[in-house]
C-alpha positions as CSV (number, residue, x, y, z in Angstrom):
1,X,-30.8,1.0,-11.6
2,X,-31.3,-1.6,-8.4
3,X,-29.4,-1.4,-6.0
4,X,-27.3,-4.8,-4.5
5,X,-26.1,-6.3,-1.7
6,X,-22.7,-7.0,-2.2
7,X,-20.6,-8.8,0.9
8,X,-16.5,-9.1,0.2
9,X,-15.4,-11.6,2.1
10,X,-11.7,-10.3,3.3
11,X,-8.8,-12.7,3.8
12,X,-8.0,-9.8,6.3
13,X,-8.8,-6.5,7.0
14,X,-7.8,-4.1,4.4
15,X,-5.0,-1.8,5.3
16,X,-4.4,0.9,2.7
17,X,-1.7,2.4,4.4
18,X,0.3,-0.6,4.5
19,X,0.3,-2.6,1.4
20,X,-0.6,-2.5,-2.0
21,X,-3.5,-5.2,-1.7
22,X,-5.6,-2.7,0.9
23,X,-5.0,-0.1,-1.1
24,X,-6.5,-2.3,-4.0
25,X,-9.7,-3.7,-1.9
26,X,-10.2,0.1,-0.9
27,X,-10.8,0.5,-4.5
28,X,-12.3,-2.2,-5.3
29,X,-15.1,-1.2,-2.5
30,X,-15.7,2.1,-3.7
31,X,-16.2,1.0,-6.8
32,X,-18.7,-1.1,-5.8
33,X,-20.8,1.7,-3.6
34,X,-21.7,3.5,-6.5
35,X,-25.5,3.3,-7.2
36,X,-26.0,3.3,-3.8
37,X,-25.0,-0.7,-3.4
38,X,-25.3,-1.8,0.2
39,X,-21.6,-3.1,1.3
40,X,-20.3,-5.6,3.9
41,X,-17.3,-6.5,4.6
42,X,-17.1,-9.9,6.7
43,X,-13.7,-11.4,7.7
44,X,-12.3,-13.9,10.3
45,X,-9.0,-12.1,10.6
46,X,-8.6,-10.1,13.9
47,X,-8.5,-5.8,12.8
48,X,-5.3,-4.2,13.7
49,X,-4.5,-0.2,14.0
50,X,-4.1,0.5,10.5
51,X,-7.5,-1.4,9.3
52,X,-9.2,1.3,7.0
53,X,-12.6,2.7,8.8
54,X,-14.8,0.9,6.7
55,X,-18.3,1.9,8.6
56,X,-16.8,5.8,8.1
57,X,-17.0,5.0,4.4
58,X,-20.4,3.8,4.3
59,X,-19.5,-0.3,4.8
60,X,-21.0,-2.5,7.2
61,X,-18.6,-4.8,9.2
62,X,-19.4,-8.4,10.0
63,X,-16.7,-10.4,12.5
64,X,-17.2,-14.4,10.7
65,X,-15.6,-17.7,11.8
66,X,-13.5,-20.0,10.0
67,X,-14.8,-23.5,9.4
68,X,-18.2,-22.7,11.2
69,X,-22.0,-23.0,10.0
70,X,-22.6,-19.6,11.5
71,X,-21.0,-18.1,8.5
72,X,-24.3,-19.9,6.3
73,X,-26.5,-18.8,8.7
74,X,-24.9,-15.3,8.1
75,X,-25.0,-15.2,4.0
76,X,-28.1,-16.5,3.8
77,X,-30.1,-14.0,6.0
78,X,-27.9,-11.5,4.2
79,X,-29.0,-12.5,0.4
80,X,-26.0,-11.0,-1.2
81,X,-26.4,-10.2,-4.8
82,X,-22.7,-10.4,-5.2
83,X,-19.9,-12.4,-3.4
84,X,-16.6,-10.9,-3.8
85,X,-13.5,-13.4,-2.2
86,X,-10.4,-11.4,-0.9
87,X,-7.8,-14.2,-2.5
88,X,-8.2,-17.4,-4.0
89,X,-7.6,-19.1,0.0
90,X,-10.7,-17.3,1.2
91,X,-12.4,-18.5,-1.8
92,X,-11.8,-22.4,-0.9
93,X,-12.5,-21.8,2.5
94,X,-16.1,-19.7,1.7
95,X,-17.4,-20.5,-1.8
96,X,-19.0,-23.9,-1.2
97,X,-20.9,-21.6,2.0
98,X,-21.7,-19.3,-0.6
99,X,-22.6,-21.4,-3.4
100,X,-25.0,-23.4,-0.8
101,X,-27.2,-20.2,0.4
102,X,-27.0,-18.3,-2.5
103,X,-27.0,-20.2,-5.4
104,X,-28.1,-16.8,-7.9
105,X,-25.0,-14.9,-5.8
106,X,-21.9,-14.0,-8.9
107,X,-18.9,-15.2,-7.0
108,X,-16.3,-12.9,-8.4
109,X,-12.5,-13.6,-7.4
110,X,-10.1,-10.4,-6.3
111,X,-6.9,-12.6,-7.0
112,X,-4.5,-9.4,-5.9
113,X,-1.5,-10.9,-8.0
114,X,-1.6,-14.7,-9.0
115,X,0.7,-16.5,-5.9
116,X,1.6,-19.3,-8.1
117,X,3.5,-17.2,-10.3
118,X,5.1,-15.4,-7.2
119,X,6.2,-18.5,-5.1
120,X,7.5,-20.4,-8.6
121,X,10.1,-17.0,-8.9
122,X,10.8,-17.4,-5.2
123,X,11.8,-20.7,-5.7
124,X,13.7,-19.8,-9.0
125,X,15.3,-16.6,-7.9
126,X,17.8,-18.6,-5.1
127,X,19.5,-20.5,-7.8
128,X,19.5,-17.4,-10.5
129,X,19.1,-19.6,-13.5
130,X,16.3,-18.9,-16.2
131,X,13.2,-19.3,-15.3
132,X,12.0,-23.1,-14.6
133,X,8.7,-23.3,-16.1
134,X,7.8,-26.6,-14.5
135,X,8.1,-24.4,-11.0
136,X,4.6,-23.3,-12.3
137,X,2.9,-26.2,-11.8
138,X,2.6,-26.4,-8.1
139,X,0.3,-27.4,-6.0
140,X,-0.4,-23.6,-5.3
141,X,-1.1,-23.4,-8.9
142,X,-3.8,-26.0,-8.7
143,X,-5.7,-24.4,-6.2
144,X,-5.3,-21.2,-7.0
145,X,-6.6,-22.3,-10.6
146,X,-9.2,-24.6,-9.3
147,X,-10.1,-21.2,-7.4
148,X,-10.7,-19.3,-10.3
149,X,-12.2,-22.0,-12.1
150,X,-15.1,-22.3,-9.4
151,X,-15.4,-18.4,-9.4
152,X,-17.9,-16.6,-12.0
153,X,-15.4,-14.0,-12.6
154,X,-11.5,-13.4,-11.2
155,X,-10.0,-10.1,-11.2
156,X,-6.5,-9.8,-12.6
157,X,-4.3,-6.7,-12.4
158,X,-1.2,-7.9,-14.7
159,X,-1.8,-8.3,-18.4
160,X,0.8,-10.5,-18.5
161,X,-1.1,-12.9,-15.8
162,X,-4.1,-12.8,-18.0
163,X,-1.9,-14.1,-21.1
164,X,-0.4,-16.8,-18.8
165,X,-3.8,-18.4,-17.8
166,X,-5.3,-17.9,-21.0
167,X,-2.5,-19.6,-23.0
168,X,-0.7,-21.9,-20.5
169,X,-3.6,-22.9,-18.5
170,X,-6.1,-22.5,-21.3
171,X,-8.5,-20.5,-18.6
172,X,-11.6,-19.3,-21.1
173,X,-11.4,-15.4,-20.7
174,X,-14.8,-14.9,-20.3
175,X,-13.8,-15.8,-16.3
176,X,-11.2,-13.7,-16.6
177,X,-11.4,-9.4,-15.9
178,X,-8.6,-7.5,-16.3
179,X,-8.7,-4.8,-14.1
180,X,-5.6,-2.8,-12.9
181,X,-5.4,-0.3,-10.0
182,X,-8.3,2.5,-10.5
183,X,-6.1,5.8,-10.4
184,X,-7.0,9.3,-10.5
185,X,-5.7,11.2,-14.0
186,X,-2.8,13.5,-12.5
187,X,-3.8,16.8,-13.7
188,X,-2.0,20.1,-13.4
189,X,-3.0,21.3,-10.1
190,X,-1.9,17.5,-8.8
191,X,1.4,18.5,-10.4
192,X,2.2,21.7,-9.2
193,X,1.7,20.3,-5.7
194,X,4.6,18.6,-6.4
195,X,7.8,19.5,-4.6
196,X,10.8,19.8,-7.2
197,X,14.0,18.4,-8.1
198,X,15.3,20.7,-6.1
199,X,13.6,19.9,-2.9
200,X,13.9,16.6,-2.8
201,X,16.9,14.5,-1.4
202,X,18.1,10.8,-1.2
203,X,16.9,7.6,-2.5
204,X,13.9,5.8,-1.2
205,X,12.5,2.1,-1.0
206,X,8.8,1.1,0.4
207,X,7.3,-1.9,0.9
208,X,5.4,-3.8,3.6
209,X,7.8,-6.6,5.3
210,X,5.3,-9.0,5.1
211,X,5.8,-9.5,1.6
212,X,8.4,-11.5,1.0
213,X,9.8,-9.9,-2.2
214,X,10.5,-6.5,-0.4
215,X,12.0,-8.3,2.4
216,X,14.1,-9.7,-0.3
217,X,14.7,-6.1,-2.5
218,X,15.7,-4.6,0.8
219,X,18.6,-7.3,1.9
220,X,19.8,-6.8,-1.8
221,X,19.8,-3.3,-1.5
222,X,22.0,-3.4,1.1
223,X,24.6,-6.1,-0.3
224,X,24.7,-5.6,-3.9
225,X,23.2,-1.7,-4.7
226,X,24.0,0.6,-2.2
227,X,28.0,-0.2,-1.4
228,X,28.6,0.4,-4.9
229,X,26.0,3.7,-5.0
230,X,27.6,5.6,-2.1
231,X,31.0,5.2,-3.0
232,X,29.8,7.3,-6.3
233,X,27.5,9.4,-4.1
234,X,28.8,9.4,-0.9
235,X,26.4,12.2,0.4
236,X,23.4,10.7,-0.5
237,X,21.3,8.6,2.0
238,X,19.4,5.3,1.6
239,X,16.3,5.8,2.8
240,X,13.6,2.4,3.6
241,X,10.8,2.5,4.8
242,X,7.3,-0.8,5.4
243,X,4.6,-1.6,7.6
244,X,5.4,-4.9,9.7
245,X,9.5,-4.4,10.1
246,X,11.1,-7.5,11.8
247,X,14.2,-7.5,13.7
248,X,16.1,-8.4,11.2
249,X,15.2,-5.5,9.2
250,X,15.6,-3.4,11.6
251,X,18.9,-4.5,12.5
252,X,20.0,-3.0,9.0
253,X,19.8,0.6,9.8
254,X,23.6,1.6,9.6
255,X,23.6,5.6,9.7
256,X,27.4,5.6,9.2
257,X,26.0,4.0,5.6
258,X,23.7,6.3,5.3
259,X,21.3,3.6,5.0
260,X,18.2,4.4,7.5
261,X,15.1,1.9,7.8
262,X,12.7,4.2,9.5
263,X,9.7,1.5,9.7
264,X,6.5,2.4,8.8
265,X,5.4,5.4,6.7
266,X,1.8,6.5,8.1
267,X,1.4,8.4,4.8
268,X,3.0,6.4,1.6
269,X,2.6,9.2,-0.7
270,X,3.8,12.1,1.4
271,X,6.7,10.4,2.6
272,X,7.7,9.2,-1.3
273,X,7.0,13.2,-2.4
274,X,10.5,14.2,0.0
275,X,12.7,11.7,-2.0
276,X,14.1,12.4,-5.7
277,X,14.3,8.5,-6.8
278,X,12.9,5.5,-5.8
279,X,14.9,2.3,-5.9
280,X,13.0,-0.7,-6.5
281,X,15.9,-4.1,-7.5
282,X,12.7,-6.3,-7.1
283,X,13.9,-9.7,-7.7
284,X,10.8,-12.1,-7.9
285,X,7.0,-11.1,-7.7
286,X,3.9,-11.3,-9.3
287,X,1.7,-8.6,-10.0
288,X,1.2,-4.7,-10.6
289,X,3.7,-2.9,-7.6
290,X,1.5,-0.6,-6.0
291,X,5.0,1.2,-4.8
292,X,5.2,2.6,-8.6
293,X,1.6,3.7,-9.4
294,X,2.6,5.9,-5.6
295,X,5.9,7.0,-7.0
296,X,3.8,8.2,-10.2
297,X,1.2,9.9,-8.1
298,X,4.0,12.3,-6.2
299,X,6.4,13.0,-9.7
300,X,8.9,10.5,-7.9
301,X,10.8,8.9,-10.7
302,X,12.3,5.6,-10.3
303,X,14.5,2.7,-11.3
304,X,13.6,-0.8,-11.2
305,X,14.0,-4.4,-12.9
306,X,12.4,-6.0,-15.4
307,X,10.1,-7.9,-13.0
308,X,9.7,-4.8,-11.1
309,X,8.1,-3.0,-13.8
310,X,6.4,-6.0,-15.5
311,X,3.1,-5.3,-17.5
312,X,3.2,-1.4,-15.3
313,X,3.7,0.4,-19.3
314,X,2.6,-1.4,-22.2
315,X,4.4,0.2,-25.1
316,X,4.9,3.4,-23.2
317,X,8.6,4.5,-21.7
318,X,9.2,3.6,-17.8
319,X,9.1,6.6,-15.3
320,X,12.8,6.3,-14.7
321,X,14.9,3.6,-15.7
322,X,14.8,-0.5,-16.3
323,X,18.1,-2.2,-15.0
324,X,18.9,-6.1,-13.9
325,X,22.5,-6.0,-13.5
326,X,24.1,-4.1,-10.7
327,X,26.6,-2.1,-12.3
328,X,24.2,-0.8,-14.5
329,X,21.5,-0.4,-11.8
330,X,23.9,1.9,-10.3
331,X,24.9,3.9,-13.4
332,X,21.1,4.6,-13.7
333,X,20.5,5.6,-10.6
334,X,23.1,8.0,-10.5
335,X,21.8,9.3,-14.1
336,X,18.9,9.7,-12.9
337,X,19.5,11.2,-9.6
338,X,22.0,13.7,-10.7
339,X,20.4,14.8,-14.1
340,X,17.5,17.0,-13.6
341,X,16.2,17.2,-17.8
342,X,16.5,13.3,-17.2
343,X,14.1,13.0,-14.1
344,X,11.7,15.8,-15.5
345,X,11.4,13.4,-18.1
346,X,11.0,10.1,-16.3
347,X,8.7,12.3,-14.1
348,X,6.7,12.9,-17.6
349,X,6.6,9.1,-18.2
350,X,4.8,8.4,-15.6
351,X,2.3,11.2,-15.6
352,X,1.6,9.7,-19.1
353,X,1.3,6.0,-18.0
354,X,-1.3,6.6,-15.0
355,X,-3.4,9.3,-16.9
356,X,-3.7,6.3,-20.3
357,X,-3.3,3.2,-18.5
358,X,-4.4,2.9,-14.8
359,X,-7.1,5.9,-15.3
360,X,-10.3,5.2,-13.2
361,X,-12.8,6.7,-15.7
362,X,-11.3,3.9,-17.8
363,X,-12.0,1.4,-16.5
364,X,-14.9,1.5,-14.0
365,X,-17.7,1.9,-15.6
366,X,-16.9,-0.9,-18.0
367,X,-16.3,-3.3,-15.2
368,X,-19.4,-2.5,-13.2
369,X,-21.5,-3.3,-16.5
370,X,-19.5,-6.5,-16.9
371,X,-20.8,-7.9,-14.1
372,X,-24.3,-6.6,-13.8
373,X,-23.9,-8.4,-17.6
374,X,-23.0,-11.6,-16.3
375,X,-25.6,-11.2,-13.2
376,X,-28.2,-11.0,-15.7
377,X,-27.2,-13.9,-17.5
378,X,-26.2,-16.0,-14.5
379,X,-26.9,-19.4,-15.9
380,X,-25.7,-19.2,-19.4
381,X,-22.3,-17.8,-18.1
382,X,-21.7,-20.7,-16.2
383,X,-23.0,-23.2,-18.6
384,X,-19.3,-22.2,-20.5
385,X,-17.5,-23.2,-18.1
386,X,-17.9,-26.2,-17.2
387,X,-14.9,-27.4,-15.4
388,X,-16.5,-24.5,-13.0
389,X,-18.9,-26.7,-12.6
390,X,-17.4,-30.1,-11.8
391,X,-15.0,-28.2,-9.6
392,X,-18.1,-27.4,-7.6
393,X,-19.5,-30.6,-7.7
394,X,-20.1,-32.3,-4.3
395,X,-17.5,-35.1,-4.9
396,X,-14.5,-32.7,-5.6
397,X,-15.2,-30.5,-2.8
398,X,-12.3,-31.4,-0.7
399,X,-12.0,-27.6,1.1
400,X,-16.2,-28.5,2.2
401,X,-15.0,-31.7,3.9
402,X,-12.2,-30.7,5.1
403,X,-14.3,-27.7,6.8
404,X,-16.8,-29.7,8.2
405,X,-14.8,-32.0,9.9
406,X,-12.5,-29.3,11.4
407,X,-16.3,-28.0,12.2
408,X,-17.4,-31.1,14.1
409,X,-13.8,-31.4,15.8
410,X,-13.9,-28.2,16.8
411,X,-17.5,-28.7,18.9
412,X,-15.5,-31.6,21.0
């Protein structure tokens, strides 16, 4: 089969060790590296500690500028065969470029979760009514949809976000992919590395502080969950743990609580494997939480909310338990702390939902001849879409004028 050059073009480094999304472009790269594909990995974003080794993996770094014509100087000695855009805001900044250069290049669109969906339940969540549909239609929404719209293909890792922009948006799904995380099957030697009921202790959180729903989980956590847990378990500890801890996160660690924010966890997994439950009250969000597909990969069972666990198990039973209210949150926490036939059980769940539903042999192979498919037939793809098409067109291109003139400011 021929081999491609493929360039992602990153919104920033990817950081597996600290958020779901790096873990996901980590993925998403290896993916792409089989049949020996050539891979680059080009972003403007400055690397920091915990930026994955890329060139130990076999990936070519590029260092690329923001609103600069270096960056088409750049893809077009490069030829990609395949664009990949980290994000639908490094799409409008780079697909016009793209589109320019290399005209036969698939642009294919990573969204990581849709942000519409996630900033319309921000905004929803602080007055705790129902959900406001019109909160959908934001201006977030229209780029982020004019984004896909302009892309060959977009990526989505929710089921549910591939029914809401097939039947509210009326998106055609031959633009759409779904394609969750790509999971190793747990097998039995992956299980009996597992430590036990018995030698794990205390509850857990994890989440990178960047993201603004786990900033949010943590705060009520600490209001709502835990002073109505402890009084019931009073030796248990809280345990939390996220990359990129602010002050005020920080300033939450109250040991006579026995709630501890420890930062960072170098090693997500390991960490997770010491802890018998995970608690996870998410509020508002979008997407597939990468914290449970970890909590299924160490036996950790856990309880969560119905957003938390949104599109995660089909028709299959949750790893754990399913609460919104507090009271009850609680009462399953403590059910499934305490009871060890109930956590071997939640721990089966979610053997059973990563081995049938976020399986890599699934779902990779499939994907890969999707879009060496739609590579193929390049210009009869894109003939079906033709709002693609008028989004691209010269006199809609606001994000190319916009860079240009930032361009030509930036030379005075």
């Amino acid at each position: 089969m021929e081999k491609q050059e493929i360039l992602f073009i990153g919104l920033v480094w990817p950081e597996p060790s600290s958020s779901a999304a790096g873990f996901r472009m980590v993925q998403l790269l290896k993916s792409f590296q089989k049949n020996d594909n050539t891979i680059t990995f080009a972003s403007a974003a400055s690397k920091s500690p915990y930026s994955a080794d890329l060139v130990a993996m076999g990936i070519n770094e590029v260092e690329i500028k923001l609103n600069d014509a270096s960056f088409n100087d750049f893809v077009r000695d490069l030829k990609p065969h395949i664009v990949v855009f980290d994000r639908f805001m490094t799409e409008e900044q780079y697909s016009w470029r793209v589109a320019q250069e290399c005209p036969d290049a698939v642009r294919i669109l990573d969204t990581e979760d849709l942000h519409f969906l996630r900033h319309a339940r921000q905004s929803n969540a602080k007055n705790g009514e129902q959900f406001d549909q019109t909160l959908l239609y934001s201006d977030i929404a229209k780029r982020e949809v004019a984004a896909i719209l302009r892309s060959d293909i977009s990526l989505i890792i929710s089921e549910l976000e591939m029914q809401l922009l097939t039947n509210q948006f009326a998106i055609n799904p031959s633009i759409l992919y779904y394609l969750p995380f790509l999971e190793e099957e747990i097998d039995e030697a992956c299980i009996a590395s597992w430590k036990t009921y018995e030698n794990r202790a205390d509850f857990m959180f994890i989440g990178n502080f960047i993201h603004e729903p786990n900033w949010n989980t943590v705060q009520y956590l600490k209001t709502e969950i835990w002073p109505l847990l402890r009084k019931q378990l009073p030796k248990v500890s809280l345990n939390i743990y996220g990359a990129y801890p602010s002050q005020k996160v920080l300033q939450l660690n109250n040991p006579k609580e026995r709630f501890f924010v420890h930062g960072r966890a170098d090693h997500a997994q390991d960490t997770m494997s010491r802890h018998r439950v995970l608690l996870a009250p998410i509020q508002f969000g979008a997407g597939v939480k990468g914290k449970f597909i970890d909590a299924m990969q160490t036996g950790t069972p856990s309880v969560t909310t119905t957003i938390g666990a949104e599109a995660m198990s089909g028709d299959l039973p949750w790893n754990g338990f399913i609460a919104n209210e507090p009271q009850l949150f609680v009462e399953k926490a403590i059910e499934l702390y305490n009871n060890k036939t109930i956590w071997l059980e939640a721990q089966q769940n979610g053997i059973t939902i990563i081995n049938q539903r976020y399986s890599r042999t699934r779902f990779e192979d499939d994907f890969l001849m999707t879009i060496r498919f739609i590579k193929a037939q390049l210009q009869a793809h894109r003939q079906q879409n033709f709002m693609g098409q008028l989004l691209l067109h010269h006199s809609l291109l606001s994000t190319k004028y916009l860079s240009l003139w930032i361009a030509e400011k930036n030379k005075k």
